[in-house]
N, C-alpha and C positions, 0 to 999 in steps of 0.2 A: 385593882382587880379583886374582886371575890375570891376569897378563899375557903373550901369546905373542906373539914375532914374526910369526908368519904360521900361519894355520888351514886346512885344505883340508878343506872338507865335501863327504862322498860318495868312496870306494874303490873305485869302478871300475874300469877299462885310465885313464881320465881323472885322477883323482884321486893313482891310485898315480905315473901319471907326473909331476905335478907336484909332490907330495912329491920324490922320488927328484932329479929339476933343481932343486930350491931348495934341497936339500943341497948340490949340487954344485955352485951357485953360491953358496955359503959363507953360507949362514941357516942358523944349526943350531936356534934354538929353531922347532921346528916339533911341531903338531899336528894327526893327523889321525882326524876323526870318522866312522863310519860304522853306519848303525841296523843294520845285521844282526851276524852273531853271523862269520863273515869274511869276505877280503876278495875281488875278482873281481867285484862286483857282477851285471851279467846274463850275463856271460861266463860264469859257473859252469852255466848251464844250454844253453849253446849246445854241444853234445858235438858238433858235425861239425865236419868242419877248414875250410881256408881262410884261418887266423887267420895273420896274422908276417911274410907276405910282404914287407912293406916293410922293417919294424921289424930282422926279424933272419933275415930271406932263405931261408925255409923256411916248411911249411904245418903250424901246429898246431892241436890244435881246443882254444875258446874255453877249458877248464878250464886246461890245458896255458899258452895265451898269459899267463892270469891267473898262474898260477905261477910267471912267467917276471918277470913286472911286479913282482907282491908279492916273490921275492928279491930286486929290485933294493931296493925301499923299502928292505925291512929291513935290510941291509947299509949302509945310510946309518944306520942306527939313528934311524929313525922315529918318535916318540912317536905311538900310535893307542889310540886309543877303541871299543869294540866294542858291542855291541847299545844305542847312543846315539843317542837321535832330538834331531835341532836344533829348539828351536819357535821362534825366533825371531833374526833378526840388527836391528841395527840400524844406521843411518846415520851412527854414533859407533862404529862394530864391536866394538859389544859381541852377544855370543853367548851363549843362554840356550837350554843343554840337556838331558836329563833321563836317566837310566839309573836300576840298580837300586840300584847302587853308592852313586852318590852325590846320587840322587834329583834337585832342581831347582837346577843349577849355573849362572851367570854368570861368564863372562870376559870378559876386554877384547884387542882384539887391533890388530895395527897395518896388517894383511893380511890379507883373507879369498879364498879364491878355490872360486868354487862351480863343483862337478864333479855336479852331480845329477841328471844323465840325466833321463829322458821316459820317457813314461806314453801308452799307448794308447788310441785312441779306442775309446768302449763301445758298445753298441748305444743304450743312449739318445742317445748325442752322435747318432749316425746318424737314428735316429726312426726305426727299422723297425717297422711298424706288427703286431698281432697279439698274442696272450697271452702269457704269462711263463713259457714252461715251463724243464723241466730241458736241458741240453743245448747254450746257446748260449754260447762262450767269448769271449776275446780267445785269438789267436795265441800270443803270450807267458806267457798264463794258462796254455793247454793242454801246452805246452813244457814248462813246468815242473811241472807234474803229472807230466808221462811223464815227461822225463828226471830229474826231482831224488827226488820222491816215488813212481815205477813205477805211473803208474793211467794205462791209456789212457782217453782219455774215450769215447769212441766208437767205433763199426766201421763205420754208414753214414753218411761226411762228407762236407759240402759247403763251403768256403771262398770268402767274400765280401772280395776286394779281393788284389791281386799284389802286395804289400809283398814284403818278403824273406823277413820273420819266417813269413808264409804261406805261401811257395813250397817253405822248407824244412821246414815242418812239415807239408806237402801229401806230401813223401819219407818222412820220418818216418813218418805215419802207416801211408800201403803199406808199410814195412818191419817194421811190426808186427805187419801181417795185416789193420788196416782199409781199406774198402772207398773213396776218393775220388772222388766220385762228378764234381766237376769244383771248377773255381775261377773266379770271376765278376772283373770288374774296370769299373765305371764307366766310366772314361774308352777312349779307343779304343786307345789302345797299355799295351804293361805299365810297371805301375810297381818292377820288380824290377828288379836286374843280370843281364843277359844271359846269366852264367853259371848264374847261380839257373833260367833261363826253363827252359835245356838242362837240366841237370840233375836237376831237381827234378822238371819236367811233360813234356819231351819223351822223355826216356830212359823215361819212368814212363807214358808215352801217357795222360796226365792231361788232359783236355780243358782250355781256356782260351777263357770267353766275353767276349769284349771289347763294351763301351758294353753292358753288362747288370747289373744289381743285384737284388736282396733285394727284393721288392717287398710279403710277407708272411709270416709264420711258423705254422704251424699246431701244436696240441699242447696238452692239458692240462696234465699229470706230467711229460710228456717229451716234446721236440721228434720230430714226426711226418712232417713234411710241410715245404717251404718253397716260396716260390713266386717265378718268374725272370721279370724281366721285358726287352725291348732299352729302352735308352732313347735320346732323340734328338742333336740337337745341343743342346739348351739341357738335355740329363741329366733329362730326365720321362721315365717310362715310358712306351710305347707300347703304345698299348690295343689288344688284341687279340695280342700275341705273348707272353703267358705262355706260360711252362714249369712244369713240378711235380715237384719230385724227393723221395721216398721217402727221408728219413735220420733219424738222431736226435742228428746232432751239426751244428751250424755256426762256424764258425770265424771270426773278425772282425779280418782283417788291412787296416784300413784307414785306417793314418798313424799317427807319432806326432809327438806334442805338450812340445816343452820345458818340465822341471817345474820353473817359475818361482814358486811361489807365497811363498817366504823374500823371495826378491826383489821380486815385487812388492808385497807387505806393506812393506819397509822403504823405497819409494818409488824404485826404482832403473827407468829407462826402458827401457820394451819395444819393441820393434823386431815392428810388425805383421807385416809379412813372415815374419819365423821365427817370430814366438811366445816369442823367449826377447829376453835385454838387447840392448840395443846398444852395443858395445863400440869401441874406440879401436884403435890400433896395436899397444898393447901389452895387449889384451883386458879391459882396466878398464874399467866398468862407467858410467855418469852419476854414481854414487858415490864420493868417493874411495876407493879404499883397496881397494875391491870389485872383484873380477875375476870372468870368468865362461868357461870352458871345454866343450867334449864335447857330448855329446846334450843338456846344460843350457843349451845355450846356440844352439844349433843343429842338426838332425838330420842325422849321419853318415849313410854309405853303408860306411864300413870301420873297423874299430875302430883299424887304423894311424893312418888320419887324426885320430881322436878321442887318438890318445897323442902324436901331435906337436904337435896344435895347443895340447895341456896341458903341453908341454912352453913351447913359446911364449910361455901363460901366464903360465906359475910365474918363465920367463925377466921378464917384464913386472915382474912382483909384486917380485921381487927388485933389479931396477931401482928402483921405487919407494920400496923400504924405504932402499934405499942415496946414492939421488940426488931424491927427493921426485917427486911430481909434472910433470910436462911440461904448463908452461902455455903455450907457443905457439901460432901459432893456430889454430883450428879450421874443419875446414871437411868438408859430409854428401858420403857416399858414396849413391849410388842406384840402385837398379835401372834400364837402359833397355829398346831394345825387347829381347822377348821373354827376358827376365832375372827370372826370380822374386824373389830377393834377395841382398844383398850383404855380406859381413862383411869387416873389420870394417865398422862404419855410418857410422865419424866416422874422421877423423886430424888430428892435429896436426904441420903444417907445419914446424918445428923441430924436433930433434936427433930424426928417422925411421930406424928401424932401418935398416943396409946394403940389409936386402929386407925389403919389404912384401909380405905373402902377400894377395890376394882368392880370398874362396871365395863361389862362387854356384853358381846351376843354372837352366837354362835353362826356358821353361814349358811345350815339347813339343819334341817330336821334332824333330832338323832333319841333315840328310844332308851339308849342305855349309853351313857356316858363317864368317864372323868377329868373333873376340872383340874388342872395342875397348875399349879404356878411354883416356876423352878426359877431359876439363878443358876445359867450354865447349864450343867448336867444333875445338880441338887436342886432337889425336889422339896420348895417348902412347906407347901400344903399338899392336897391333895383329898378329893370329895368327889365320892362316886354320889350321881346322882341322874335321873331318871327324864325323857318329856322333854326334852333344850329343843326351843324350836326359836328360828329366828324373829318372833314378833313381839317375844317377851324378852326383855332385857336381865341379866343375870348378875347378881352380886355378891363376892367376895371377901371376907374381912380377915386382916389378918395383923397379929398385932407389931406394933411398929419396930420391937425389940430386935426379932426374926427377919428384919430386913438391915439390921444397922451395920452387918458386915461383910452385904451385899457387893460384889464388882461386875461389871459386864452389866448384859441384859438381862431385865429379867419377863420374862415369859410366862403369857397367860395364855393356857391351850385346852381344847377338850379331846379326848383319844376317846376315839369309838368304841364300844367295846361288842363282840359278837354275841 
């Protein structure tokens, strides 16, 4: 059986970055797998800019950032896998995956680090109630219709939930010549970045109905009709303020979902709160050996933050392979008030990176806030800061010194302030 030092499943901005750093931290047997035919994973369909600000201090649009990534790999000289689907890892990291090549392969590895991005919630997950017709996508579905394959799906849309993925596809659409007839969102504030709001609906005078939902769909063959309902504070419709809008496409931009399922199959712990693993300092998994980075592990807000936090990663994995395991000891990180979730979920107390990065996001809007991160009833940061809304992701640094005589939990929170 094949043996690699370290495997990175999934080629995305996540994927390639961590390849590319575990080259350059001196791992050279590296492999990396990915089920399509190249590499850029959903970046290849995002054609509008915005991308690299961080990374390499300019705006490119996502095929361009991907181009940018996959050179780096491959000047590392990268071993990769193309149209290769993984069906299974195990808790001994062994990997079992399939192409046309070499049909049903097993290898054994001494590092895995999953880069597998996330997957959109569908109208079933949702339960919109009504017939099956033609016409109703995900966000991401219809993206890539238009931009990879050239088919607009529709001309009278209507877009259910203010993701990102929806706000730019709400542009997209009017610049094709379909009709946007508006975009609904659940909860009472948007769940986009603020520049997506401008851009995408207010330059475009796209309407925007907040605490309103999908409450029916009407249509044989093809989506005809849909029906809007406000909903309250406990998110039920309220009877008597339907709306009915006239289209034959709706569009379902509402959350993505970490694609854990490798993971959880070979028994590795999920982390409620995000939906993907729960990871350690150096983003190792309750696995040994298993790491977990990107939209696989957490859902971004920018593709920068999904290529350095893979970068971190791979940093982790290449520690491991060279220095083993950090058993010191352990102790949960957790959400406090208004804190949706925390990454990583755990740390070990002993030999702590110089800086410990936390990433969380807050669970609504708050105008004036501060972030604490305590141990107990000690308080060890602490940063007032301004604007926390839940669709931008927030990050923390704190250096690893200040956590080495850490017990109990420790807590990441934002206190409202009046």
């Amino acid at each position: 059986m094949r043996n690699y030092q370290a495997v990175i499943i999934g080629a995305g901005c996540a994927g390639l970055s961590a390849a590319a750093t575990l080259k350059k931290k001196g791992i050279e047997d590296i492999l990396l797998i990915e089920k399509d035919s190249e590499l850029g994973g959903i970046l290849l369909q995002c054609i509008h800019n915005g991308f690299g600000l961080q990374t390499y201090h300019e705006q490119l649009s996502g095929p361009e950032y991907a181009e940018r990534l996959a050179v780096e790999a491959r000047q590392q000289n990268v071993e990769m896998k193309f149209n290769t689907m993984v069906m299974e890892i195990t808790r001994d990291r062994h990997i079992t995956y399939v192409n046309s090549e070499e049909g049903y392969t097993t290898i054994s590895v001494d590092a895995i680090i999953l880069c597998v991005g996330c997957y959109e919630r569908s109208r079933g997950a949702l339960g919109i109630p009504g017939e099956r017709p033609a016409g109703i996508y995900t966000a991401g579905q219809a993206q890539r219709y238009l931009n990879i394959d050239g088919y607009l799906v529709g001309k009278r849309v209507f877009i259910l939930g203010s993701g990102d993925i929806g706000l730019i596809m709400a542009r997209r659409m009017t610049l094709e010549g379909a009709k946007v007839l508006g975009v609904a969102e659940l909860m009472p504030y948007s769940n986009g970045l603020p520049r997506n709001m401008k851009q995408c609906l207010e330059d475009f005078n796209i309407p925007l109905y907040l605490s309103h939902t999908v409450t029916n769909v009407y249509g044989h063959e093809r989506l005809e009709r849909i029906e809007l309902s406000e909903v309250g504070p406990d998110r039920k419709p309220i009877k008597g303020s339907e709306m009915y809008f006239d289209v034959d496409t709706l569009l379902l931009s509402c959350g993505l979902i970490p694609e854990n399922h490798l993971g959880d199959a070979c028994g590795i712990e999920m982390d409620p709160h995000i939906k993907g693993p729960r990871v350690d300092e150096n983003y190792m998994t309750s696995v040994d050996g298993i790491f977990a980075a990107g939209n696989g592990l957490h859902v971004h807000d920018l593709a920068d933050y999904v290529v350095h936090q893979a970068a971190k990663a791979a940093e982790g994995a290449a520690r491991y392979l060279t220095k083993g395991k950090n058993t010191g000891g352990e102790i949960p990180t957790i959400p406090g008030q208004n804190v949706g979730y925390v990454v990583p979920g755990t740390l070990h107390t002993s030999d702590l990176p110089a800086l410990v990065e936390f990433y969380f996001r807050v669970r609504k809007p708050i105008a004036k806030g501060t972030i604490r991160i305590r141990n107990g009833e000690n308080v060890i940061r602490s940063i007032a800061k301004e604007h926390l809304i839940p669709s931008e992701m927030e990050q923390v640094l704190i250096a690893g010194k200040q956590l080495e005589n850490a017990a109990g939990d420790i807590t990441v929170e934002v206190v409202e302030e009046n």
